[in-house]
FIVEX-623578 format. One record per residue: x, z, y of N, C-alpha, C in turn; residue number from 1; residue in one letter. Coordinates in steps of 0.05 Angstrom, whole numbers, plus 5000, padded with zeros to 4 digits. Each point is the difference from the previous one (the first is absolute). Example, Ala and Ser with C-alpha at 12.3 -4.5 7.8 and 13.67 -1.06 7.14 Angstrom:
! residues 2
 n_xx n_zz n_yy ca_xx ca_zz ca_yy c_xx c_zz c_yy lumtor dolum
 5264 5156 4886  4982  5000  5024 5018 5000 5024      1     A
 4993 4986 5021  5016  5001  5024 4985 5014 5022      2     S
This chain:
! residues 301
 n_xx n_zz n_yy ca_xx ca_zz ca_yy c_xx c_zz c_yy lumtor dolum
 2197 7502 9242  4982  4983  5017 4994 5015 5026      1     X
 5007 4992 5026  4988  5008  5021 4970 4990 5009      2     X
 4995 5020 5031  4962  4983  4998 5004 5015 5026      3     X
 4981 4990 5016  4995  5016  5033 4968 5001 4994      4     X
 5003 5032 5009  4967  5005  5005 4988 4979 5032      5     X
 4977 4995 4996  4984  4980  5016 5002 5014 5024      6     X
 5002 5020 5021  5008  4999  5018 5026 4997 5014      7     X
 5016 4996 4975  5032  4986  5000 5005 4977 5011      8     X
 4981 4977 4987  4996  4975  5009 4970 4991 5005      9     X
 4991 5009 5017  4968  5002  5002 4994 4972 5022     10     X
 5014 4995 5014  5001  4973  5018 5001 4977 4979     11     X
 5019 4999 4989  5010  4978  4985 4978 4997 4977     12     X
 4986 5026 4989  4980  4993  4975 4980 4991 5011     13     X
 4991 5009 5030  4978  4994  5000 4992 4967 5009     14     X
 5026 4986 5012  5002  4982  5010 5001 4977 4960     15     X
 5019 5011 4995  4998  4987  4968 4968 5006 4991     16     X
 4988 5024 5002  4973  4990  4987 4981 4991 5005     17     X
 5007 4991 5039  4978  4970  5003 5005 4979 4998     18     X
 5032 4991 4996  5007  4981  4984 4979 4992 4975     19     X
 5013 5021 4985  4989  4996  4973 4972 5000 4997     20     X
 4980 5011 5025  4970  4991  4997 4988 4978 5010     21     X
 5021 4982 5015  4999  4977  5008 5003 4980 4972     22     X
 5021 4997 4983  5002  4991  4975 4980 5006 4983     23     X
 4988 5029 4997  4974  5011  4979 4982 4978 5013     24     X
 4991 4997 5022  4977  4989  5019 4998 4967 4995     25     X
 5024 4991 5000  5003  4971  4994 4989 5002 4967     26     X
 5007 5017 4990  4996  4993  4965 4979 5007 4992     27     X
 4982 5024 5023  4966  5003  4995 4988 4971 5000     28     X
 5014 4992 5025  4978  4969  5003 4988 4987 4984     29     X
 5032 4994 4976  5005  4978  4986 4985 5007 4972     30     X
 5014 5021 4996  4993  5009  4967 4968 5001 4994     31     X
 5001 4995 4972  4968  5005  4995 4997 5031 4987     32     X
 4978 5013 5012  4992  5021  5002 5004 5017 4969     33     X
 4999 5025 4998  5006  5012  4977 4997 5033 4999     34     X
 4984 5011 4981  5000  5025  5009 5027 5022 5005     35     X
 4987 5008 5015  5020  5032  5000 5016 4981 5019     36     X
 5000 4983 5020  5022  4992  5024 5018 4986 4978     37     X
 5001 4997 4982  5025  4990  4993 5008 4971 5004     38     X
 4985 4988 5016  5017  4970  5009 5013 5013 5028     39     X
 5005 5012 5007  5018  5010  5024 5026 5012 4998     40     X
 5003 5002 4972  5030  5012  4990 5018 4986 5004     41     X
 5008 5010 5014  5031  4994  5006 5031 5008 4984     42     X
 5017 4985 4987  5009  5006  4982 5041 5013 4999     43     X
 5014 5022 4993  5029  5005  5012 5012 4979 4978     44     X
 5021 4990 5017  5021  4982  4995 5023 5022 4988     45     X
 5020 4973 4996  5025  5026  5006 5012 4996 5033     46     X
 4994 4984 5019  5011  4998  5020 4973 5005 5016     47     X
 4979 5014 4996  4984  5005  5020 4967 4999 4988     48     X
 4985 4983 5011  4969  5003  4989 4987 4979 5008     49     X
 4982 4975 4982  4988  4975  5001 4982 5007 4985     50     X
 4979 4977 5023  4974  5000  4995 4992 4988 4976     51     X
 5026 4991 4985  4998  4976  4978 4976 4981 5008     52     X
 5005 4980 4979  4990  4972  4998 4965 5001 5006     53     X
 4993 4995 5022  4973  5002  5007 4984 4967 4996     54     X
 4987 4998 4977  5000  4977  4987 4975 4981 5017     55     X
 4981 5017 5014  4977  4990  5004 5002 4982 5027     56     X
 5026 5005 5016  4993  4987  5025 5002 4969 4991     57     X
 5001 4988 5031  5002  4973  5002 5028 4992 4982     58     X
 5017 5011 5006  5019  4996  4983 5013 5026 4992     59     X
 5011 5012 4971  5000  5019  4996 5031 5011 5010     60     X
 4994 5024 5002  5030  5007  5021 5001 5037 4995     61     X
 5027 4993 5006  5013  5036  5000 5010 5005 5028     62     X
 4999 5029 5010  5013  5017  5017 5016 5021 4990     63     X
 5027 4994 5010  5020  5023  4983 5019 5017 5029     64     X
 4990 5027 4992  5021  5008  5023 5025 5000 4977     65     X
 5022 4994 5020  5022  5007  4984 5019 5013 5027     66     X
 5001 5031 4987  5009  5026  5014 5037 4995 5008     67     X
 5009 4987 4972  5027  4999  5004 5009 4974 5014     68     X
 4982 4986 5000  5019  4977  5018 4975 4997 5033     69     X
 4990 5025 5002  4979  5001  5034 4988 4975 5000     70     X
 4982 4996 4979  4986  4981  5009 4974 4998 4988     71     X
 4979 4991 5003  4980  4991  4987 4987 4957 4989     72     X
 5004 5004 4980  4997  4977  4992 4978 4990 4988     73     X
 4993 4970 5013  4968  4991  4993 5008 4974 4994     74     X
 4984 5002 4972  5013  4969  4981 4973 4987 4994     75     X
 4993 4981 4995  4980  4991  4984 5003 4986 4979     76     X
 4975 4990 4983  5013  4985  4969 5009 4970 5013     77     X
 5000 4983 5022  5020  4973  5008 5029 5010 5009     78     X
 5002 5017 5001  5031  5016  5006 5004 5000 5025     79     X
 4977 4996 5024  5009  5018  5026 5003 5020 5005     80     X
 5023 5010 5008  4999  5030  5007 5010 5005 5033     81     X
 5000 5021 5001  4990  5006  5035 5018 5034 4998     82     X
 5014 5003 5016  5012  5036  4994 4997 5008 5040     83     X
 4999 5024 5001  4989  5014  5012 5024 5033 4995     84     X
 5028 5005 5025  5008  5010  4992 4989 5026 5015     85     X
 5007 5024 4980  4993  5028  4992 5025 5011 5024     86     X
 4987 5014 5029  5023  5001  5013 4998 5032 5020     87     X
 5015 5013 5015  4991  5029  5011 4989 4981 5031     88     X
 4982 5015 5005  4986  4988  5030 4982 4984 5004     89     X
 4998 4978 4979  4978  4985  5001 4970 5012 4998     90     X
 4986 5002 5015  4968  5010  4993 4985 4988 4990     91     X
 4979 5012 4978  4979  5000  4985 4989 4970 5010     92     X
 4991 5005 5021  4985  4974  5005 5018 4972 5004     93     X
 5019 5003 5009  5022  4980  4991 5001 4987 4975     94     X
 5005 5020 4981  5000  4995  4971 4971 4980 4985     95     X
 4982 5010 5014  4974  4995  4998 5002 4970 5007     96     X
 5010 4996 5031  4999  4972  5010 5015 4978 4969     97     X
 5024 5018 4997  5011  4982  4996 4998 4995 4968     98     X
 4977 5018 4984  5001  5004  4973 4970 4973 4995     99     X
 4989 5006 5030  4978  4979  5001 5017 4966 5002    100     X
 5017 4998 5012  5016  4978  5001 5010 4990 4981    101     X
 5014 5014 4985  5013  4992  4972 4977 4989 4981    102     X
 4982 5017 4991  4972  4994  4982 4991 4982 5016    103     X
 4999 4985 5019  4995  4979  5002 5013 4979 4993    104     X
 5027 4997 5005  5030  4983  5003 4995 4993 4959    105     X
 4983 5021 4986  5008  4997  4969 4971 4990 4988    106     X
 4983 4994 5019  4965  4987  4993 4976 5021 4993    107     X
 5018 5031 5008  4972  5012  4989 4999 5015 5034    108     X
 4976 4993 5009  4987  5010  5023 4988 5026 4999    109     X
 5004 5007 5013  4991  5035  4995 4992 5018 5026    110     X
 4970 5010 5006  4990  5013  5010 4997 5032 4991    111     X
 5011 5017 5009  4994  5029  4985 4985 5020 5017    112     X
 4988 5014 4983  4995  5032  5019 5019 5016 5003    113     X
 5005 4995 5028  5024  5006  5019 4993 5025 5009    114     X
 4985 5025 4990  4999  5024  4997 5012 5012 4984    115     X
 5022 5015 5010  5015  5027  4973 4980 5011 4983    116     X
 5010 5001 4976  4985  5013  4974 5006 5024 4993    117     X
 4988 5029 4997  5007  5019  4994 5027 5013 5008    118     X
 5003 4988 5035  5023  5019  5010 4996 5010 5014    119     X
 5009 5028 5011  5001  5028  5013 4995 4987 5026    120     X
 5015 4975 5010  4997  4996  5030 4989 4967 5007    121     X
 4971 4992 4998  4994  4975  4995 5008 4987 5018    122     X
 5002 4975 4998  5015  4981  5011 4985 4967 4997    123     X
 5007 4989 5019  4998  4966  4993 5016 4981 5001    124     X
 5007 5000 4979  5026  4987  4991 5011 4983 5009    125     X
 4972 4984 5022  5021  4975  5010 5005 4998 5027    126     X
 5000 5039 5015  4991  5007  5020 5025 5018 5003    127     X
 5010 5015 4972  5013  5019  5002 5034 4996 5006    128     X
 4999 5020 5032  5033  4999  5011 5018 5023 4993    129     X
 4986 5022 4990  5003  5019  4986 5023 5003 4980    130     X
 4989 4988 4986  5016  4998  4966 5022 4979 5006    131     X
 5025 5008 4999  5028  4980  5006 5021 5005 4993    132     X
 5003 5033 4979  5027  5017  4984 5000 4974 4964    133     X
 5028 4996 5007  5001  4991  4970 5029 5010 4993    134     X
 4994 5024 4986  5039  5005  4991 5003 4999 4972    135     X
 5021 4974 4997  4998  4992  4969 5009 5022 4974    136     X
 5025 5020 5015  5000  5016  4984 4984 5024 4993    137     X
 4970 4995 5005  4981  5027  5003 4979 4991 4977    138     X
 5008 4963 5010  4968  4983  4984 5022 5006 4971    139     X
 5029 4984 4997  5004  5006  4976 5001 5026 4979    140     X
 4995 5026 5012  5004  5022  4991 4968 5008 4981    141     X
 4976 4979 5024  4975  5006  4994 4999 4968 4969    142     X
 5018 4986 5007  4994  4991  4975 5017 5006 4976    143     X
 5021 5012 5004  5004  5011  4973 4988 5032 4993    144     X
 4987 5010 5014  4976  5013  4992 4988 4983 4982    145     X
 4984 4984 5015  4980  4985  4985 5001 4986 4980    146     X
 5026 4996 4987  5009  4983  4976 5010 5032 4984    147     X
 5001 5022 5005  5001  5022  4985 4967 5013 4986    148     X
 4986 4994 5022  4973  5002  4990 4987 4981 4992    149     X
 5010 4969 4999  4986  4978  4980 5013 5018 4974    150     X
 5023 5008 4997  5012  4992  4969 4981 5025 4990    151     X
 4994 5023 5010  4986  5025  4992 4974 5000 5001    152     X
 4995 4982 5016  4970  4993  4999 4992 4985 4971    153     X
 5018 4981 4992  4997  4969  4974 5005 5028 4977    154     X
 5027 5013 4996  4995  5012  4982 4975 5017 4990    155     X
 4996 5011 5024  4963  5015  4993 4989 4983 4996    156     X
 4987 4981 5010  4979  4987  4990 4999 4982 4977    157     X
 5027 4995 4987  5010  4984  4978 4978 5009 4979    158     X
 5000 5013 4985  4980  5016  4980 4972 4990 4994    159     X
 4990 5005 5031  4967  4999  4998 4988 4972 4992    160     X
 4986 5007 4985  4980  4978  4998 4964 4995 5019    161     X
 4994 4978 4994  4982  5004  5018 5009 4987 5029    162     X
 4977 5006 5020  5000  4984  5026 5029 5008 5011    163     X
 5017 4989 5012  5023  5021  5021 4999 4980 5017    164     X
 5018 5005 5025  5006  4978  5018 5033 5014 4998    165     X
 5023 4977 5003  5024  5010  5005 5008 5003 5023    166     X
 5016 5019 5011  5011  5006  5027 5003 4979 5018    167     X
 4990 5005 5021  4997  4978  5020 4996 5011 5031    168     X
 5001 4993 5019  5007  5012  5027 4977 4987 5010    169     X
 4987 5023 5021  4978  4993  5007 4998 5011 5034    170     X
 4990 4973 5009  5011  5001  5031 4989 5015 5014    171     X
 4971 5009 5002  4986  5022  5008 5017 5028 5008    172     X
 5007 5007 4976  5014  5026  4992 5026 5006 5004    173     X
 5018 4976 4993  5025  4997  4996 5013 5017 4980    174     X
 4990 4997 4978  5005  5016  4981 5004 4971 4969    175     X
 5017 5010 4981  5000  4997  4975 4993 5007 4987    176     X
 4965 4994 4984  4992  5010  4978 4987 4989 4974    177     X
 4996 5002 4983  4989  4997  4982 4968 5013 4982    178     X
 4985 4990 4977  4975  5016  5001 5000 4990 4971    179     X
 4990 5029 4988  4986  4994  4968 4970 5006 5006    180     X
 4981 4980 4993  4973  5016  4991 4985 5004 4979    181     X
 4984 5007 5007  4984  5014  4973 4981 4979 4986    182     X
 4993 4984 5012  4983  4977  4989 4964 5011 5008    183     X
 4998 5027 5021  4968  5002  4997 5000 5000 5031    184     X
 4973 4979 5006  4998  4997  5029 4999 5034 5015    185     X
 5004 4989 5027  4998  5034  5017 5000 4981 5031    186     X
 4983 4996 5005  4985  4981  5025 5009 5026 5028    187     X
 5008 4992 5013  5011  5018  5034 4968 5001 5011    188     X
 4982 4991 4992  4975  5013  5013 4992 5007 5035    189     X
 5022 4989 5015  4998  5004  5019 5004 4984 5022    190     X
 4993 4995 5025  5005  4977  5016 5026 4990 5011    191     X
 5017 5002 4997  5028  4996  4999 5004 4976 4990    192     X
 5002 4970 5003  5005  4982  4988 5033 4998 4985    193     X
 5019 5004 5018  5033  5000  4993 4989 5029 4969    194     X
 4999 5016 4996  4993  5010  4986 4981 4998 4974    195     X
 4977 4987 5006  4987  4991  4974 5016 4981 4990    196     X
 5021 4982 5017  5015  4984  4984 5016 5013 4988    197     X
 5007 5018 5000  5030  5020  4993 4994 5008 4977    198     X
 4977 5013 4994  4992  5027  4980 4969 4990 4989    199     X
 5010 4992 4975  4975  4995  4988 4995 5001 4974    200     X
 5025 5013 4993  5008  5005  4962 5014 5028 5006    201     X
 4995 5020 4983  5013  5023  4998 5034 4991 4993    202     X
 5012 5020 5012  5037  4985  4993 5022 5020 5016    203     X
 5022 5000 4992  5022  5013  5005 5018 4981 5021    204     X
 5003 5011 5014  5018  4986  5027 5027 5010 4997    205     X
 5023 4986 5009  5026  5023  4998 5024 4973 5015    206     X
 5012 5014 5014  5016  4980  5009 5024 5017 5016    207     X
 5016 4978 5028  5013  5019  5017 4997 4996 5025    208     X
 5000 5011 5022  4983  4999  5028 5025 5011 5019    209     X
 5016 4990 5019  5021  5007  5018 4985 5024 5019    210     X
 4974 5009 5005  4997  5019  5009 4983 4993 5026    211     X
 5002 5014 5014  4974  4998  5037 5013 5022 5012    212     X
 4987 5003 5026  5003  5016  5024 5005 5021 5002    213     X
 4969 5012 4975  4989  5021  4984 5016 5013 4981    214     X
 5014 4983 4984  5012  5011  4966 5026 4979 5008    215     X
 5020 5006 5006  5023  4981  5008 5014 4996 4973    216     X
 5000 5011 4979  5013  5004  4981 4996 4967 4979    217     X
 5015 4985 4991  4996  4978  4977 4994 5017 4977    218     X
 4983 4987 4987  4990  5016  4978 4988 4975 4979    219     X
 4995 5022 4970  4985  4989  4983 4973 5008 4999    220     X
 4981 4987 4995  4977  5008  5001 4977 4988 4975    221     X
 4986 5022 4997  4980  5001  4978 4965 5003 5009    222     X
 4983 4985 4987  4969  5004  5013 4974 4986 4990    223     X
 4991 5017 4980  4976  4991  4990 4974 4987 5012    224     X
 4990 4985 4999  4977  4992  5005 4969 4999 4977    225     X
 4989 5020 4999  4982  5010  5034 5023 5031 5001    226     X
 5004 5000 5028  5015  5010  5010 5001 5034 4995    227     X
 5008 5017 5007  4997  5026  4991 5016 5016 5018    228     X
 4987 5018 5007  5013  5022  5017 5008 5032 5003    229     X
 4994 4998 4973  5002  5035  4976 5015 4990 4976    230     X
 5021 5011 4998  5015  4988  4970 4983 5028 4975    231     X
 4985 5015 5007  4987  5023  4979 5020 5008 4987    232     X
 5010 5013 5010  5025  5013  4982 5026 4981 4986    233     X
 4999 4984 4997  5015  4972  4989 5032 4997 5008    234     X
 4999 5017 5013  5035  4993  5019 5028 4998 4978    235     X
 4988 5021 4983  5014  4995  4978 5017 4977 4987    236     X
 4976 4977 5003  5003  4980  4986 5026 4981 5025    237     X
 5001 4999 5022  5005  4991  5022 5041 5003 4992    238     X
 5017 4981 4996  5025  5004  5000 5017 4984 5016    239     X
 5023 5010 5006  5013  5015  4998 4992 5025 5022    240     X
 5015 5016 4997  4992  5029  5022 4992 4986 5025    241     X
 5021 4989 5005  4992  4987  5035 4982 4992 5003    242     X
 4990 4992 4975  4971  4978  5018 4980 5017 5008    243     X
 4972 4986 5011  4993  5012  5012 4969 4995 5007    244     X
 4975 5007 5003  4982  4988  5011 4985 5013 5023    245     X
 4994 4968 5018  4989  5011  5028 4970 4990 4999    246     X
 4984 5033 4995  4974  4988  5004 4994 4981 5027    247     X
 5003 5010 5015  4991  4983  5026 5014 4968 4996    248     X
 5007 4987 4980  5011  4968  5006 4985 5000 4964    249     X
 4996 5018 4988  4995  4999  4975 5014 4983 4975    250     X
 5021 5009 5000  5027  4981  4989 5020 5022 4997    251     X
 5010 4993 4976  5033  5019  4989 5014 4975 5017    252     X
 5027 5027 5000  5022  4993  5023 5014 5010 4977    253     X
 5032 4983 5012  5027  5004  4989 5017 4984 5016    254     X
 5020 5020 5019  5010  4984  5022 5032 4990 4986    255     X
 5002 4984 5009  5032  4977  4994 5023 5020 4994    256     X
 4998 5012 5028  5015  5021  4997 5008 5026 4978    257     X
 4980 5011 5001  4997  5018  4975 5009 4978 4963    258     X
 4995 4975 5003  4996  4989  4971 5040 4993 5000    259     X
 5003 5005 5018  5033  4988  5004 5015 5028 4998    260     X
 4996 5021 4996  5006  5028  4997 5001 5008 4979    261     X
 4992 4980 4973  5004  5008  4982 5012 4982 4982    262     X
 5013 5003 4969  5020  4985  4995 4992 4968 4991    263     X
 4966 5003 4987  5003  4979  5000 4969 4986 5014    264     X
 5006 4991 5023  4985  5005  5026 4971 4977 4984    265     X
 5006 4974 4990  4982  4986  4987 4977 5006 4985    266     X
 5012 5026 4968  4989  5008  4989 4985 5012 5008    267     X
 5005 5019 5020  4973  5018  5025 4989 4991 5002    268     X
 5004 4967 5011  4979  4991  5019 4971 4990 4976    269     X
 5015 4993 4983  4985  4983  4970 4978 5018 4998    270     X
 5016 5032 4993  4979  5015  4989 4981 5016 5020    271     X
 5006 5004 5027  4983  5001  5022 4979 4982 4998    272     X
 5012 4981 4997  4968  4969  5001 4980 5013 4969    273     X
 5010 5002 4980  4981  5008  4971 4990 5024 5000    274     X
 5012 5017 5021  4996  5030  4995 4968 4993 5020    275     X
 5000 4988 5023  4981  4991  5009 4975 4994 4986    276     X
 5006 4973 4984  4991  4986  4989 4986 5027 4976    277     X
 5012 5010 4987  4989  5020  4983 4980 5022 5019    278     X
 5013 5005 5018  4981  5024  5021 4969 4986 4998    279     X
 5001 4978 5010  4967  4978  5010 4990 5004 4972    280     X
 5013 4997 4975  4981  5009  4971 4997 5023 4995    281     X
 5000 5027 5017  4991  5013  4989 4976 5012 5026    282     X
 5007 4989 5016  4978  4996  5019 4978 4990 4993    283     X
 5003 4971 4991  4972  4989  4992 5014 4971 4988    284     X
 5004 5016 4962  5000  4971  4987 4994 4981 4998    285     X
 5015 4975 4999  4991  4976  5004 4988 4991 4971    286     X
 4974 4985 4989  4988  4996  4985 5023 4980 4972    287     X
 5014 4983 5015  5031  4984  4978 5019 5018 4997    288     X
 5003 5020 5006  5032  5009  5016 5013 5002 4970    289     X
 4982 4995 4973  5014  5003  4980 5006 4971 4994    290     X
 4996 4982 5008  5005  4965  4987 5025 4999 5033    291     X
 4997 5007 5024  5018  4990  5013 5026 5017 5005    292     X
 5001 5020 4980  5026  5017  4999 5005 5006 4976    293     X
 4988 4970 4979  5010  5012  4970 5034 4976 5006    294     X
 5011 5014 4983  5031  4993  5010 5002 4975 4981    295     X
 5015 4982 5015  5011  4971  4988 5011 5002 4974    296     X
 5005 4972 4980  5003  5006  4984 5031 4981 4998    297     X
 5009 4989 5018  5026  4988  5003 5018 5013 4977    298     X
 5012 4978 4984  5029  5017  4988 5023 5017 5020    299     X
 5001 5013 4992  5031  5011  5018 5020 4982 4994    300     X
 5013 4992 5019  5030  4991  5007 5023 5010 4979    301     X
């Protein structure tokens, strides 16, 4: 499997991830509210990533990028659909015009906050001349990443019992992740609204993130909540060798690279996510951790 570190294709991602917060933004509208952000998940395809079936609008409707055939597609449940092709040069706010056009053309009207979400260089989306790189062979490289870390992501989390959310792409971040928690509240306590929505149950985060400015590297990543910035001696627990943790982002690392260096690049990644997941219990056990990691009782095959 190949992969370009994010200053490889840094035009093209960043232009794809106001795309894709234009689609998150349409599906905030609609959806009815839910903790932990999760009506904003956005979900990988095999040909790309849809907002799936957003049931609450006027009429209920999907947005699907689809990577391999450059286009984005908007259907609703009377079967109008509207496409919007995925092209190099067109700018941000173009896309914008014309993403607002289509969602009309299909009955669901749509007003968004046309402010960038959690990116390095803010923007207004329906303003922005900026963002106009689209190179298909860079986006498909980043999605078969990302269908390498759904399948490694589902196998970890297969097991657990108890609350999880399954891997899902989240437009903020631009990252693929998933979360087990513990089942005991842990309130963010602080004035940060995007945040008290985020973090309000103790829980294990783990997913895969194409990288920033800062850390160019695609990686896997690991991160307890309430957060921690001393592993106390613990590193031990932390696998394979490569991985890694950065107090200052307070999160284990394991970059793409390194997990492809070894023979069987998956199994790394699996046990990077548990080796995690085990580090946060010995930090500060979770009160179930014996009912949501007693092992299934399925027959074997």
């Amino acid at each position: 499997m190949d992969f370009l570190n994010y200053t490889d294709w840094q035009d093209t991602a960043d232009t794809l991830h106001m795309l894709l917060q234009m689609s998150g933004k349409v599906k905030l509208l609609y959806r009815a509210k839910r903790p932990e952000w999760a009506h904003i998940r956005q979900y990988l395809t095999l040909d790309g990533i849809s907002t799936g079936i957003v049931p609450e609008a006027p009429v209920p409707f999907e947005i699907n990028f689809d990577f391999r055939e450059d286009q984005v597609v908007f259907r609703n449940y009377n079967g109008k659909t509207e496409k919007v092709a995925l092209e190099d040069g067109k700018s941000v706010g173009d896309y914008y015009r014309q993403f607002m056009a289509a969602l009309k053309q299909i009955d669901v009207p749509a007003r968004i906050d046309v402010k960038s979400q959690e990116f390095y260089d803010p923007v207004d989306l329906d303003k922005d001349g900026k963002h106009r790189s689209y190179q298909k062979e860079a986006v498909l490289l980043w999605l078969d990443n990302m269908l390498f870390a759904d399948r490694a992501l589902n196998r970890f989390l297969a097991p657990f019992r108890g609350k999880v959310t399954c891997p899902a792409y989240y437009f903020g971040t631009m990252d693929l992740s998933c979360l087990v928690y513990s089942g005991e509240a842990a309130p963010w306590g602080r004035e940060d609204k995007v945040m008290q929505y985020a973090f309000d149950e103790k829980c294990y985060e783990c997913g895969f993130w194409p990288g920033d400015p800062n850390f160019p590297k695609p990686a896997f990543y690991g991160m307890p909540y309430p957060f921690v910035r001393d592993l106390q001696g613990n590193d031990k627990f932390l696998r394979p060798d490569k991985a890694f943790f950065k107090p200052e982002k307070q999160e284990f690392f394991f970059t793409l690279e390194d997990a492809l260096n070894y023979p069987n690049p998956e199994k790394m990644v699996i046990d990077f996510y548990r080796s995690g997941f085990d580090l946060v219990q010995e930090l500060s056990r979770w009160k179930n951790i014996d009912w949501i990691t007693r092992p299934l009782d399925y027959p074997e095959k």
